[in-house]
Residue frames as a rotation matrix with the C-alpha (Angstrom) as fourth column:
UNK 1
-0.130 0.894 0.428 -53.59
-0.660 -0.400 0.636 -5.37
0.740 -0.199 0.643 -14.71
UNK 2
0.522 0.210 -0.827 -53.52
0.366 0.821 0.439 -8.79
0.771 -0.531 0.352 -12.80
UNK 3
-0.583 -0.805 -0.108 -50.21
0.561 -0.303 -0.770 -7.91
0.588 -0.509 0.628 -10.88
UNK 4
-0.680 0.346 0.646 -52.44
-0.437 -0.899 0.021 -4.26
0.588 -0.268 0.763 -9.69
UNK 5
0.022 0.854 0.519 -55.35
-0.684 -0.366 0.631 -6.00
0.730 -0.369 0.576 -8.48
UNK 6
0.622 0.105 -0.776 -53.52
0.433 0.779 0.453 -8.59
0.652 -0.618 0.440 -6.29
UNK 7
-0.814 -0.578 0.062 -51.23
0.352 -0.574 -0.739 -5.69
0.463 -0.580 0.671 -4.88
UNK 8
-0.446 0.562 0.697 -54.33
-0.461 -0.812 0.359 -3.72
0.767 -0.161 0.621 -4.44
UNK 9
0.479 0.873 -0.086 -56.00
-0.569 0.384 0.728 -6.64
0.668 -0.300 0.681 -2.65
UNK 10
0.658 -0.300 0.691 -53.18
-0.704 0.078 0.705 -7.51
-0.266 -0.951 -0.160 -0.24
UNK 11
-0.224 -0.912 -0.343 -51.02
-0.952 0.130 0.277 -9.91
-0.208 0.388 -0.898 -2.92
UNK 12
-0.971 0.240 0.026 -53.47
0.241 0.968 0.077 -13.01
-0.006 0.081 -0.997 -3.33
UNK 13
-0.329 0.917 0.225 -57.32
-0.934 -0.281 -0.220 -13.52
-0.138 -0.283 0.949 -4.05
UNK 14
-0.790 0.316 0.526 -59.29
0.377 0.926 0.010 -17.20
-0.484 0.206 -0.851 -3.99
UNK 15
-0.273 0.821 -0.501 -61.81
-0.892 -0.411 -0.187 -17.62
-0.359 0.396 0.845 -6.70
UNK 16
0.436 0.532 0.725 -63.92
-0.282 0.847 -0.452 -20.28
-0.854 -0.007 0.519 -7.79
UNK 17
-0.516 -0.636 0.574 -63.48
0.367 0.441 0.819 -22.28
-0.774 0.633 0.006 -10.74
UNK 18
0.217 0.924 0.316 -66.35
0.888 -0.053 -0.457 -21.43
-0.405 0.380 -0.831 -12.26
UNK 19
0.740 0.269 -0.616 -65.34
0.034 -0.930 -0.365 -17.60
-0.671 0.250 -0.698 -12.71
UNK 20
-0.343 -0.753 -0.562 -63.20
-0.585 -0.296 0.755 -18.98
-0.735 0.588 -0.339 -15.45
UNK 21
-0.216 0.329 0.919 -65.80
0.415 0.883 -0.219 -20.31
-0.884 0.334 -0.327 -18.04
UNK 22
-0.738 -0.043 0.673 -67.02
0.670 -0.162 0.724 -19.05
0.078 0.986 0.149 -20.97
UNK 23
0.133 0.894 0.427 -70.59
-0.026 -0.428 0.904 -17.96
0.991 -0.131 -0.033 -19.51
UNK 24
-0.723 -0.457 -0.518 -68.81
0.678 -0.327 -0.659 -17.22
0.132 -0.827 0.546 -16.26
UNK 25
-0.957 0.265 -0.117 -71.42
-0.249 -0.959 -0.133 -13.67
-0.148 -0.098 0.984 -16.47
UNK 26
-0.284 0.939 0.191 -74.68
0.573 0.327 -0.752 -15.58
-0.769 -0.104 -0.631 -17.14
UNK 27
0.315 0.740 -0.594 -75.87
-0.153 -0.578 -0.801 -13.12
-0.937 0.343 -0.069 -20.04
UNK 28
0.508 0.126 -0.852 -73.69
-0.840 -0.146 -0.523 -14.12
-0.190 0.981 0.031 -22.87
UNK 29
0.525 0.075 0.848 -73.51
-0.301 0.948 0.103 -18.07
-0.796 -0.309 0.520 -22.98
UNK 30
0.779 0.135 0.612 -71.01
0.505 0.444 -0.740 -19.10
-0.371 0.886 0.278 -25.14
UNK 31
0.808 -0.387 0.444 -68.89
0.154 -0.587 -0.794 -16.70
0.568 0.710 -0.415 -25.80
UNK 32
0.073 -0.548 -0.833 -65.36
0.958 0.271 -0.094 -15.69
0.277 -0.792 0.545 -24.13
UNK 33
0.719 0.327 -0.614 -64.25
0.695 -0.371 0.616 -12.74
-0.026 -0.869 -0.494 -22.30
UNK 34
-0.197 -0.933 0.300 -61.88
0.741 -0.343 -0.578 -9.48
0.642 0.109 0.759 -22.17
UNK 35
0.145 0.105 -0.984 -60.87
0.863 -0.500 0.074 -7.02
-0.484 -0.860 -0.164 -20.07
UNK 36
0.437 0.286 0.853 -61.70
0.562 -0.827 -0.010 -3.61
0.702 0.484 -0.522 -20.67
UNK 37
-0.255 -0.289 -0.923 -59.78
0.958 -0.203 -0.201 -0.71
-0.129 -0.936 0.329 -18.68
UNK 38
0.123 0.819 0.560 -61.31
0.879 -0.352 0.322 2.28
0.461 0.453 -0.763 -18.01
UNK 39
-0.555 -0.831 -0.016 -59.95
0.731 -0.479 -0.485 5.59
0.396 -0.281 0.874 -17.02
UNK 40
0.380 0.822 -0.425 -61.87
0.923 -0.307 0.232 7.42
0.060 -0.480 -0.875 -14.06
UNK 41
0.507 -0.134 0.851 -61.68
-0.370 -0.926 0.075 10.98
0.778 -0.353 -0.520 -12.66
UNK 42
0.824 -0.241 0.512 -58.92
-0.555 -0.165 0.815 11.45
-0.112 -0.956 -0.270 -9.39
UNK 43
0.137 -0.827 -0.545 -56.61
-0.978 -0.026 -0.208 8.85
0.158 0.561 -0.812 -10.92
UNK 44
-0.132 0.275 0.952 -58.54
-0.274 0.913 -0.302 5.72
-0.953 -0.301 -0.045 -10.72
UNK 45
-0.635 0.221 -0.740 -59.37
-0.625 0.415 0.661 3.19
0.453 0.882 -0.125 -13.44
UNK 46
0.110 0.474 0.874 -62.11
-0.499 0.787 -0.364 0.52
-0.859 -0.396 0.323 -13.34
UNK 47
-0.863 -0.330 -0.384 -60.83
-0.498 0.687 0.529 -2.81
0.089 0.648 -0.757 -15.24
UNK 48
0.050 0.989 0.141 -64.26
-0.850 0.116 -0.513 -4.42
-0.524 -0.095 0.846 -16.47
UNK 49
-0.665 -0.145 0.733 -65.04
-0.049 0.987 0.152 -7.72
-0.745 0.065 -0.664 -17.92
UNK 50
0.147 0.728 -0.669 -66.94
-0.688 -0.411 -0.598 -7.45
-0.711 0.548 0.441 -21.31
UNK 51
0.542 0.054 0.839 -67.75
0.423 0.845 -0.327 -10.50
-0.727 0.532 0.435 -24.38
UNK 52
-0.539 -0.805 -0.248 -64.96
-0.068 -0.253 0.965 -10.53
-0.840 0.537 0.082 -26.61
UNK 53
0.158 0.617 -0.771 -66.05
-0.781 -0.399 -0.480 -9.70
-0.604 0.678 0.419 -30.05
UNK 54
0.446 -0.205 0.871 -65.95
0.245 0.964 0.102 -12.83
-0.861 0.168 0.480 -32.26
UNK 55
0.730 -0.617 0.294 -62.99
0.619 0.415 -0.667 -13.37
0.290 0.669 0.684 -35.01
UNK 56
-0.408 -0.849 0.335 -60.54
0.771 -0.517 -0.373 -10.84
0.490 0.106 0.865 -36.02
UNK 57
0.317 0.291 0.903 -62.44
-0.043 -0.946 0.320 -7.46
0.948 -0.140 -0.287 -34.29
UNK 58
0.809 0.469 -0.354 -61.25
0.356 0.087 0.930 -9.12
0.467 -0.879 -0.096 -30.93
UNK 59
-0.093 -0.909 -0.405 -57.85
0.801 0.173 -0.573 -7.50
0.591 -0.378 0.712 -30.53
UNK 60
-0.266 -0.269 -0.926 -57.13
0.909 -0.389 -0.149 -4.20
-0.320 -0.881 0.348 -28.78
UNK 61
0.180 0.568 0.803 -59.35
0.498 -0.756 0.423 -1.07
0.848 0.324 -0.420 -28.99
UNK 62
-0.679 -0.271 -0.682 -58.62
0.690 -0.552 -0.468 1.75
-0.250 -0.789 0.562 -27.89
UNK 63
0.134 0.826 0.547 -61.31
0.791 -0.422 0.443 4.08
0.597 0.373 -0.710 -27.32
């Protein structure tokens, strides 16, 4: 997924430090982070950022 969105974006992106904290999203202090991918119409996806569930529920779901 990483690889895709620095091809997609020309092979490099600068980001703050900051958009690697925990409460990086402001709404769920505290907690960490996963990526969610999300299969559109036309053959897009949109790869979202969502609070990882705490303990064991946080591996891979597929829905």
């Amino acid at each position: 997924m990483l690889l895709a969105v620095l091809m997609y974006h020309g092979g490099s992106m600068d980001l703050p430090a900051g958009a690697f904290e925990t409460d990086a999203l402001g709404d769920t202090a505290g907690t960490f982070h996963a990526v969610q991918l999300d299969p559109l119409g036309g053959g897009r996806v949109r790869l979202s950022v969502v609070p990882r569930p705490p303990g064991d529920a946080a591996g891979i779901e597929y829905r």
